[in-house]
C-alpha positions as semicolon CSV with decimal commas, in nm:
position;residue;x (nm);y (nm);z (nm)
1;X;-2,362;-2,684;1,641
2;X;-2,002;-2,785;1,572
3;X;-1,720;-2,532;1,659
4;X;-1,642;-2,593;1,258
5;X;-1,994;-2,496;1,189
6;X;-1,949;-2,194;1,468
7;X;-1,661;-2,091;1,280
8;X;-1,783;-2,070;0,904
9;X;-2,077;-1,825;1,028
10;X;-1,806;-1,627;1,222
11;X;-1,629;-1,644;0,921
12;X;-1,931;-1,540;0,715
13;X;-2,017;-1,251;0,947
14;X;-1,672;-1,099;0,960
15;X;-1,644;-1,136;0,547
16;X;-1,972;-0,889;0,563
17;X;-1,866;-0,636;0,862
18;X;-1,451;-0,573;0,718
19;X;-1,618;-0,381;0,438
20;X;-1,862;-0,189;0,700
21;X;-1,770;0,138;0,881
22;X;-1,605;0,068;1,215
23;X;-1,946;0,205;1,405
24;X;-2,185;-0,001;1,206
25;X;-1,989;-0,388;1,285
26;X;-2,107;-0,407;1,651
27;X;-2,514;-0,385;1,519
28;X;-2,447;-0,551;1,202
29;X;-2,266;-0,883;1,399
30;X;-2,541;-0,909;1,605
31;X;-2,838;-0,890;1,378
32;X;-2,688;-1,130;1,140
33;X;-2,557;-1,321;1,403
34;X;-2,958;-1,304;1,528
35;X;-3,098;-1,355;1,204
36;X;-2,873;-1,678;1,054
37;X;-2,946;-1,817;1,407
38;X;-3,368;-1,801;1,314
39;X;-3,290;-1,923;0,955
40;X;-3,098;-2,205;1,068
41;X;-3,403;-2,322;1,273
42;X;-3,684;-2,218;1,050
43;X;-3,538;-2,471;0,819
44;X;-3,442;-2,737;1,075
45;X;-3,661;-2,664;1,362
46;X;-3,529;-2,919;1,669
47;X;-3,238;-3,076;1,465
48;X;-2,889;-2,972;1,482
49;X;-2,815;-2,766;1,167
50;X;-2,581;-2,958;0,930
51;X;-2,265;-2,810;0,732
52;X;-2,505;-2,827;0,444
53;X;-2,784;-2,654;0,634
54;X;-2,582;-2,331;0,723
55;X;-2,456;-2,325;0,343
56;X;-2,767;-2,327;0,244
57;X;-2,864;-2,011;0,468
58;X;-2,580;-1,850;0,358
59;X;-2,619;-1,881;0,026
60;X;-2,977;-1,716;0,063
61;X;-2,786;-1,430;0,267
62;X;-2,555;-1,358;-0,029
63;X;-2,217;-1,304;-0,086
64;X;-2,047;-1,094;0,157
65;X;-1,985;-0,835;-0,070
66;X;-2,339;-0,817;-0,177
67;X;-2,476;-0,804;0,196
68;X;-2,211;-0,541;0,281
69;X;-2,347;-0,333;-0,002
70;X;-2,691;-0,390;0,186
71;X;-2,643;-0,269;0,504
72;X;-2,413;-0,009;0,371
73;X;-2,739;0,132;0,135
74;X;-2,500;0,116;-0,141
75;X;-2,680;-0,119;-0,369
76;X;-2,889;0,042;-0,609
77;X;-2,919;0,341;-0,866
78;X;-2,585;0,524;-0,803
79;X;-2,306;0,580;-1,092
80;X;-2,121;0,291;-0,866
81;X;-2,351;0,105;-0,665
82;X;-2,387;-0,247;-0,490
83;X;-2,054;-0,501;-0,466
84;X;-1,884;-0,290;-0,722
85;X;-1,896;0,045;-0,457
86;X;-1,790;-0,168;-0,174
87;X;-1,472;-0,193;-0,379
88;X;-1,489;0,133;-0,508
89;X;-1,464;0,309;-0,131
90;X;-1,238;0,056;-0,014
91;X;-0,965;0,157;-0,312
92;X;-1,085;0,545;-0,270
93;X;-0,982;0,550;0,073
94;X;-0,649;0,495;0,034
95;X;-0,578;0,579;-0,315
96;X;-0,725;0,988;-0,248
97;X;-0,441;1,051;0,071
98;X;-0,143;0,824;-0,143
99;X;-0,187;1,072;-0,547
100;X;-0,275;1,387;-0,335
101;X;0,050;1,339;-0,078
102;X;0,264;1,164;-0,344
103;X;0,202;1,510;-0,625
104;X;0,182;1,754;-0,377
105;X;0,534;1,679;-0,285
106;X;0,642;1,658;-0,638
107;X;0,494;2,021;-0,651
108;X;0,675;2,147;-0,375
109;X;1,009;1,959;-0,476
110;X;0,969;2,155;-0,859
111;X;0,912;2,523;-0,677
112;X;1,227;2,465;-0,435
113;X;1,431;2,337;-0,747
114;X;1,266;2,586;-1,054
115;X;1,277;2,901;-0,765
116;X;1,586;3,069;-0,616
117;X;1,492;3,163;-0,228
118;X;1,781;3,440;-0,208
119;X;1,608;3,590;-0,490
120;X;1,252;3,649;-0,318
121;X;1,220;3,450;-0,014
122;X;0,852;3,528;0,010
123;X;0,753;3,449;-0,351
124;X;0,982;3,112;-0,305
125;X;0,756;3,027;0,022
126;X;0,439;3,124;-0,174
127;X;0,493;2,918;-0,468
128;X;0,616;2,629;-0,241
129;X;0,271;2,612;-0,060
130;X;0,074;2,666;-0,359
131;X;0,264;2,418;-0,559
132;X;0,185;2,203;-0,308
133;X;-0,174;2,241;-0,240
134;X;-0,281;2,317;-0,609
135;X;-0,101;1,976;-0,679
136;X;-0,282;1,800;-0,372
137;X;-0,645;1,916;-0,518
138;X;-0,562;1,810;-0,844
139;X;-0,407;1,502;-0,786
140;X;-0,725;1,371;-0,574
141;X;-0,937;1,504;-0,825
142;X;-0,771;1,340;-1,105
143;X;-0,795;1,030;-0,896
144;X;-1,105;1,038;-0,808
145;X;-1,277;1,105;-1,141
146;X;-1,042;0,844;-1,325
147;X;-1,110;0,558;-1,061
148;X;-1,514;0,626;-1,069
149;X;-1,553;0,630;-1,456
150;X;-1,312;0,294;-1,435
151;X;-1,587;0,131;-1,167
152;X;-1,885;0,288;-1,343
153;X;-1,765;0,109;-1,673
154;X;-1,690;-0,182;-1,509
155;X;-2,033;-0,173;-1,329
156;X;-2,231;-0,100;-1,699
157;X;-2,028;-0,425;-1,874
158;X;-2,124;-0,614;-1,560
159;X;-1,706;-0,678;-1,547
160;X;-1,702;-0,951;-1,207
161;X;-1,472;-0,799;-0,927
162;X;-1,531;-1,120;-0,747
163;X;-1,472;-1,474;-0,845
164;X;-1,751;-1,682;-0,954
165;X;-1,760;-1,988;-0,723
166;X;-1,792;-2,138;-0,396
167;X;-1,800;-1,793;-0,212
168;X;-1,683;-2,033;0,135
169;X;-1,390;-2,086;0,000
170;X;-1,262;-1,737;0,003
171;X;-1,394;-1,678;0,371
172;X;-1,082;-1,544;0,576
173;X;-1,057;-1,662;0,953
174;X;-1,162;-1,392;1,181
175;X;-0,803;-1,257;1,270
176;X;-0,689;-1,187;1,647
177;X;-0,634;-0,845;1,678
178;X;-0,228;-0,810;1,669
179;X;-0,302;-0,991;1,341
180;X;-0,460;-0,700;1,188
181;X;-0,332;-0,504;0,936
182;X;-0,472;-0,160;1,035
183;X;-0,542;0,040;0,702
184;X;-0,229;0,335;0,755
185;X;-0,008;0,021;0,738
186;X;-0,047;-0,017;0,324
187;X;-0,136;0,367;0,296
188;X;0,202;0,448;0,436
189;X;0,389;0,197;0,225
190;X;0,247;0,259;-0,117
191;X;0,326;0,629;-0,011
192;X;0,675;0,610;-0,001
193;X;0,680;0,359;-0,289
194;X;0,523;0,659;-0,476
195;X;0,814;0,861;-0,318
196;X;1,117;0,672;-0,443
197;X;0,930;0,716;-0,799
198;X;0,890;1,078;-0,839
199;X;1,239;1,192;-0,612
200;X;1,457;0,920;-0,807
201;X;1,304;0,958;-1,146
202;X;1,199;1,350;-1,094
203;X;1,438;1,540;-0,887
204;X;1,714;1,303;-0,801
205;X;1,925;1,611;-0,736
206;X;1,763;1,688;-0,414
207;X;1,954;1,438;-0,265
208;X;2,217;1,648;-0,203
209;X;2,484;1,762;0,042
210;X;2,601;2,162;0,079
211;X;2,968;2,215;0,003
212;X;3,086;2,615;0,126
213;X;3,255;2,643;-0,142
214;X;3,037;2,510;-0,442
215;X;2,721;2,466;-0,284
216;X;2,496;2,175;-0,289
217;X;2,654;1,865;-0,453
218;X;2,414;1,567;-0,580
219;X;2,507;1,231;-0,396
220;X;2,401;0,999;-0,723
221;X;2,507;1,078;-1,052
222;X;2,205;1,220;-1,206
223;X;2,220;1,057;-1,543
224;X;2,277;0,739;-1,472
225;X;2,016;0,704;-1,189
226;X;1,785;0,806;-1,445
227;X;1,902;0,553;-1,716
228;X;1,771;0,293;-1,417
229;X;1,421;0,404;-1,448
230;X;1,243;0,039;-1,587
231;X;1,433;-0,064;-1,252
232;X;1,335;0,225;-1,064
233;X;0,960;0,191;-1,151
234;X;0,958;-0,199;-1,127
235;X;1,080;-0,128;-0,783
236;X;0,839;0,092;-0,672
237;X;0,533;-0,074;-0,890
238;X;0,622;-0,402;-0,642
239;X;0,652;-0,198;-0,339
240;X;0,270;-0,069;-0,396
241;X;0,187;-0,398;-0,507
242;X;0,294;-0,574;-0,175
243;X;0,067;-0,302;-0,001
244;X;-0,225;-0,375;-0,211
245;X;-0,203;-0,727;-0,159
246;X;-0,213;-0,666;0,271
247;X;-0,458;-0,406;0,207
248;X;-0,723;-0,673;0,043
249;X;-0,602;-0,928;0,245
250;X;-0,687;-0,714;0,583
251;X;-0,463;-0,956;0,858
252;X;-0,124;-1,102;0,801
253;X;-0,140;-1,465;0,619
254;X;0,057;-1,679;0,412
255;X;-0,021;-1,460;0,104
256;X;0,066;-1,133;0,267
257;X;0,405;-1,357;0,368
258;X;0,401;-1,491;0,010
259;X;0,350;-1,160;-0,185
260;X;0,636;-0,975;0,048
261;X;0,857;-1,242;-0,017
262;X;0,831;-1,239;-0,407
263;X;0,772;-0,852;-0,427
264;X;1,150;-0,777;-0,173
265;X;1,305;-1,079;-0,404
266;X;1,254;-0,918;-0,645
267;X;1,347;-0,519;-0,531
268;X;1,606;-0,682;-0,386
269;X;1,720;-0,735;-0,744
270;X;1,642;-0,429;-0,871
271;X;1,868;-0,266;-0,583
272;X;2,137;-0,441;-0,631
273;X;2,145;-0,402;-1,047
274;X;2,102;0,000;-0,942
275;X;2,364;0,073;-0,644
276;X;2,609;-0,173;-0,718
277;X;2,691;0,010;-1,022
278;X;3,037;0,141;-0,978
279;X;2,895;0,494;-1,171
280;X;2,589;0,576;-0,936
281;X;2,754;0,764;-0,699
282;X;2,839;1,167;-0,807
283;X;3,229;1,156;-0,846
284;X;3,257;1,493;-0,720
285;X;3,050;1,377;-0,395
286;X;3,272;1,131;-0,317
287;X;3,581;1,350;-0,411
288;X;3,458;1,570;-0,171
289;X;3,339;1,308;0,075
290;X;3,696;1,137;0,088
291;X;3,876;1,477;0,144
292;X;3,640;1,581;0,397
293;X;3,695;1,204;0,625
294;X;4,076;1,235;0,572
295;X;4,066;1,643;0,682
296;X;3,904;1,474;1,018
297;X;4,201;1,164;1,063
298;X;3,940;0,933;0,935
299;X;4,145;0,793;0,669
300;X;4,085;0,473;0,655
301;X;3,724;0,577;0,614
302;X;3,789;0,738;0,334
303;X;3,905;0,433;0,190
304;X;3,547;0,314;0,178
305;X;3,402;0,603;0,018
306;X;3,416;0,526;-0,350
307;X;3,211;0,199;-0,221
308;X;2,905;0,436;-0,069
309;X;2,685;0,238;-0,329
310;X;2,756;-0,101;-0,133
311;X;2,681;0,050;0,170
312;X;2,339;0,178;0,023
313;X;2,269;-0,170;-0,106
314;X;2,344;-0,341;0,219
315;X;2,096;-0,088;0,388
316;X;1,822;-0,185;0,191
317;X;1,884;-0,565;0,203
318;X;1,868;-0,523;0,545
319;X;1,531;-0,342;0,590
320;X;1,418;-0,554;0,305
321;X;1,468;-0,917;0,469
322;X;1,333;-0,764;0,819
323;X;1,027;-0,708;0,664
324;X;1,051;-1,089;0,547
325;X;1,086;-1,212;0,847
326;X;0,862;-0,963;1,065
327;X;0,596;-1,025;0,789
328;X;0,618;-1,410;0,802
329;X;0,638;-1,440;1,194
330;X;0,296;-1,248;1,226
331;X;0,192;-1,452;0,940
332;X;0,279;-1,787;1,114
333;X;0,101;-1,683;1,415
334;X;-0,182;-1,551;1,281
335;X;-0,224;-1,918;1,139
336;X;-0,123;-2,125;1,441
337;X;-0,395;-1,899;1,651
């Protein structure tokens, strides 16, 4: 055979193992790898196997998804079963750590604001950890129950999850291994997307700096960060959205590159319409701020300070366009590989 024709059953094979447990892709290579091989010449004995020959097996395999769901024992007579759970577990995975994390801090971020620690340091600590953990079960269980009735009604209307056509044409190349996009990678950025949400929309006041003599002292102006919140939630609806795209995707390509380039375009914008307001930053922060640089013959410092919002902005460009360009650069060597 062809090194194309090579290629579209290592193609086919790694379509089936990505949605296999790491332990079961060695076995499950080889026996397809074994069985397509005694297809192929079943059904053309001494001649080479055509392009249309190995289509042909493959089509009689199945779709990736529906082999996966195979081998995985997933297929049949569950609430979720067959291609539909081999999405189900991939979105679980992720989605379980990224609600339990992201409202278990906003539990813990309500007790240290609602509670007074001088008051009753133990009961502070105590409602802190169980703020915390009561709002890590429920968030995963929430999660959990709302994504499985979601995939069993989906499953019950027969709703596709996969296109219908030419499953070959949405075979990925088999990515080198500095191509892959290991699953914390999307886990970790859809957590802090969740983040930004709940501490900019929730408890912006916790960004804060402590002042002797009036205590702590909010860095944004509370109000008007929270008049930004279509912005605000835009921004961190893209963020997870850019994850989600890398975490179907499973290696860096051109739509990884593509989607991180619209999604930071576009928070890019958001940022800009949010710090570059001259009325984000706490007057009485920067009051303090400006006093505090020209107390320690930084002067010209202080000068600055009522433009703390640029600085912020020009922060987040920053990280935003190295992502761009890390993103693309794995992207364009993935491809040239």
């Amino acid at each position: 055979m062809s090194n194309e024709h090579d290629d579209l059953i290592t193609r086919y094979i790694y379509a089936v193992t990505r949605y296999l447990p790491e332990k079961m892709r060695a076995d499950v290579e080889k026996e397809l790898d074994s069985l397509i091989a005694d297809m192929l010449a079943e059904r053309c004995g001494a001649i080479t196997p055509t392009d249309k020959d190995i289509r042909v097996v493959l089509t009689e395999l199945g779709t990736p998804e529906e082999l996966a769901a195979k081998y995985s024992g997933d297929e049949n007579g569950a609430l979720v079963s067959g291609g539909y759970f081999i999405f189900y577990k991939r979105i679980l995975r992720f989605l379980l750590p990224i609600v339990a994390a992201a409202v278990a801090l906003s539990g813990a971020i309500s007790a240290l604001v609602n509670t007074k620690p001088a008051t009753n340091p133990l009961l502070f600590v105590g409602q802190l950890i169980g703020q915390a953990i009561g709002g890590a079960i429920g968030g995963a269980f929430w999660a959990f129950a709302i994504l499985t009735i979601i995939f069993a009604i989906m499953q019950r209307l027969h709703v596709s999850l996969i296109p219908q056509d030419d499953f070959f044409s949405r075979l990925h190349p088999v990515p080198q291994k500095r191509a892959e996009i290991k699953l914390v990678v999307p886990i970790i950025g859809m957590f802090w997307s969740a983040v930004l949400l709940i501490v900019f929309l929730g408890f912006p006041q916790i960004i804060s700096v402590w002042r002797e003599s009036g205590g702590w002292i909010p860095v944004f102006a509370i109000s008007v960060i929270r008049s930004f919140w279509p912005l605000i939630l835009l921004w961190a609806t893209l963020g997870i959205a850019k994850q989600a795209v890398m975490l179907i995707e499973g290696q860096y390509s051109v739509r990884v590159a593509l989607a991180t380039l619209i999604a930071n375009v576009a928070i890019l914008a958001c940022a800009a319409v949010v710090f570059l307001n001259p009325t984000i930053m706490n007057p009485a922060f920067l009051s303090y701020l400006s006093k505090l640089l020209i107390t320690n013959g930084n002067a010209q410092l202080a000068e600055w300070a009522p433009h703390l919002g640029v600085g912020f902005f020009l922060i987040i460009s920053f990280a935003l366009v190295v992502d761009m360009i890390s993103t693309a650069s794995h992207a364009l060597r993935n491809k040239a590989a």
